[in-house]
N, C-alpha and C positions, 0 to 999 in steps of 0.2 A: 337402574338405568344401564343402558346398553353403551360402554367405554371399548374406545380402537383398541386398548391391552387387551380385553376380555374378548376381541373379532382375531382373526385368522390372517396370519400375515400374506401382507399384500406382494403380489411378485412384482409387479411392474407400476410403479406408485401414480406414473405419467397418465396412469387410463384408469383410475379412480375403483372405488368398491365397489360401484353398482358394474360395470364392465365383468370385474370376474364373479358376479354374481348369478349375471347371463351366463357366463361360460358354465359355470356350475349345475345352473339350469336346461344350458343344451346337451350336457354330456349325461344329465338322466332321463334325454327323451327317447323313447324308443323308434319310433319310427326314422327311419334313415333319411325320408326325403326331407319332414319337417324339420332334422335334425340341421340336414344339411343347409335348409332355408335360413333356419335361425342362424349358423355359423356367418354364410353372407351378409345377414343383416347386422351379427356384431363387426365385422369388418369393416363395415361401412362406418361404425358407430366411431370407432378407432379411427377409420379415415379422418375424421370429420377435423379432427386435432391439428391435422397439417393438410387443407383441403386443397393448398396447391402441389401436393405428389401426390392426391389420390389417384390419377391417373399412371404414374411414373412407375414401369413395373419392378422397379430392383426395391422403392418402399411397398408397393403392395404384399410383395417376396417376404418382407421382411414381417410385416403385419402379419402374415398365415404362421409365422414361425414364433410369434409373440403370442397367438391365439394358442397352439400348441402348447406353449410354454405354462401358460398359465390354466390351461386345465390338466397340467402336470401328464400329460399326452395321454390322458384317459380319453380324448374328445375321435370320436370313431365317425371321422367324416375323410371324404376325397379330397386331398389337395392338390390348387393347380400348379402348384411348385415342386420341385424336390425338397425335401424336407430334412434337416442335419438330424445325427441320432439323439437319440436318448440322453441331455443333459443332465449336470446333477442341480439340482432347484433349491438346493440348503444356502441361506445366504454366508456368504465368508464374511466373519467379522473386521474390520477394518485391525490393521496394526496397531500396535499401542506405541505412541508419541515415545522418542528416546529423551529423556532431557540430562541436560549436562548433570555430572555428579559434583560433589566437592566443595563448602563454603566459601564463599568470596571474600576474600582477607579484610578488605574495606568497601564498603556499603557503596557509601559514596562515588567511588572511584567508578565501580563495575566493573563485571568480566572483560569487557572490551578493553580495558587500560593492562589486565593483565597478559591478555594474549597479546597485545602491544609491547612491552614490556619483553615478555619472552620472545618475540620476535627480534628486538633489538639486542637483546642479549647475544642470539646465534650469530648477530653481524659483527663479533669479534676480532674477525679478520681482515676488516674495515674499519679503521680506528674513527677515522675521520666522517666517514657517513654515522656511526654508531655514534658520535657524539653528537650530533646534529641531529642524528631522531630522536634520541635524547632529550635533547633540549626541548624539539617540540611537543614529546612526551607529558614532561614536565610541564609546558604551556598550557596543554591542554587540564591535568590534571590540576593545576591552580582554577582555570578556567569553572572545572565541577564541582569543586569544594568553595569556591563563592558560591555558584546558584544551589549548591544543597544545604550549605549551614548561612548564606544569607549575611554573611561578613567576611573583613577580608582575609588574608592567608599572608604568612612571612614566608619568603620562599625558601628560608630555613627548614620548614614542616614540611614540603614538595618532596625537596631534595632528600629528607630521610628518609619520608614516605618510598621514595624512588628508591633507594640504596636500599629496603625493606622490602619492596617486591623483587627487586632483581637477586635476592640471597649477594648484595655486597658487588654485586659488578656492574653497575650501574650508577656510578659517583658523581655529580656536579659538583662544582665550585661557585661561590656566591657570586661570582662574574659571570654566571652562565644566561642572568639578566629574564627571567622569564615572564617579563611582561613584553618583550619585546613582540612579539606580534599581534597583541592583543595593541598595544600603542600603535604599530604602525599601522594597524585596520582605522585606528579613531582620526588617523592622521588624514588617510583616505575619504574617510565619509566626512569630514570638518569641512564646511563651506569654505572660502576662499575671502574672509573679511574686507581684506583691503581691497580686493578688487569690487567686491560686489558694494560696497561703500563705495568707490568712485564712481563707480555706474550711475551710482541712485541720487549721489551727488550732483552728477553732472545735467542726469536729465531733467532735475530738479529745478535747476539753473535754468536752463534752457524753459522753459515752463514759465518760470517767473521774468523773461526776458521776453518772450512772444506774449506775455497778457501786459508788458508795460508799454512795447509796441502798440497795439492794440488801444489800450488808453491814451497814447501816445496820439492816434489818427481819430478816434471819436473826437478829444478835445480839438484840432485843430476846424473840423468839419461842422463843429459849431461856431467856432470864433468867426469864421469864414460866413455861415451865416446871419449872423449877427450882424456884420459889416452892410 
């Protein structure tokens, strides 16, 4: 079975294998005019891709410079363009991905808490912002080790945690309180009880007020008949 490994790399992936297959076929015609018919007729073929610049002549330009290309400028026809020289047709392999080096101390935490971390550190000379990142540091890092271990954390284990990544310069005190904005988020999204209870209270009332109305005028509208 015929496998794309075992075919001949394609240059321009956009215009498929039967495209440079022509090309391969016009560059071993000998006759110059049939050759150059054929060249026409794959341009056209290539047109066809983007049939609203077939007419447009800086894509046609470009089309004759792609034909070129892919018969590795063996192809010995007139073109109606100026044509760039002799590229080189070996594909460059792409670069290879750098990725960071070095284990990550704790799993859970991730890199991102340690360049956090080292970044608070350098703010030294800011006592008072350095302990506020701090803190939020710490928030957050209580925050990951609930949703990775699925139970909760003393913020005892935070804080050492934290004086452990920072090599000791990065100290809380148990008043540093690190549920605090995880609380004050719950405090936000918490409905508003007592209000929304009187709400529902009142229109409730109201409700059972206009249907005893209501009963209120049927009965009389019989009595009155009755009479």
């Amino acid at each position: 079975m015929d496998y794309n490994s075992s075919r001949n790399t394609l240059i321009f992936k956009e215009y498929g294998r039967n495209i440079q297959k022509l090309v391969d076929f016009a560059v071993e015609i000998k006759s110059d005019e049939k050759r150059l018919d054929v060249a026409n007729y794959i341009i056209g073929l290539m047109g066809q891709m983007n049939p609203h610049l077939k007419n447009v002549e800086q894509f046609r330009h470009k089309l004759w410079e792609h034909l070129f290309k892919i018969s590795k400028y063996k192809l010995e026809v007139p073109s109606p363009y100026p044509l760039s020289e002799n590229e080189e047709l070996i594909p460059v392999p792409p670069k290879r991905l750098e990725y960071p080096q070095g284990k990550v101390k704790f799993r859970h935490y991730g890199r991102n808490v340690e360049l956090l971390v080292n970044r608070c550190v350098e703010m030294a000379d800011e006592p008072e912002k350095q302990l506020e990142f701090a803190r939020v540091i710490g928030n957050y890092m209580k925050m990951v080790y609930r949703n990775w271990n699925h139970e909760s954390v003393d913020d005892d284990i935070i804080i050492r945690d934290l004086k452990f990544l920072s090599d000791g310069k990065l100290v809380l005190t148990e008043e540093a309180n690190l549920d605090r904005l995880s609380r004050s988020n719950k405090n936000k999204s918490k409905p508003n009880s007592s209000s929304g209870g009187s709400r529902t209270k009142s229109y409730s009332n109201n409700r059972n007020n206009n249907r005893n109305k209501n009963n209120r005028q049927q009965n009389n509208r019989y009595n009155k008949k009755r009479r």
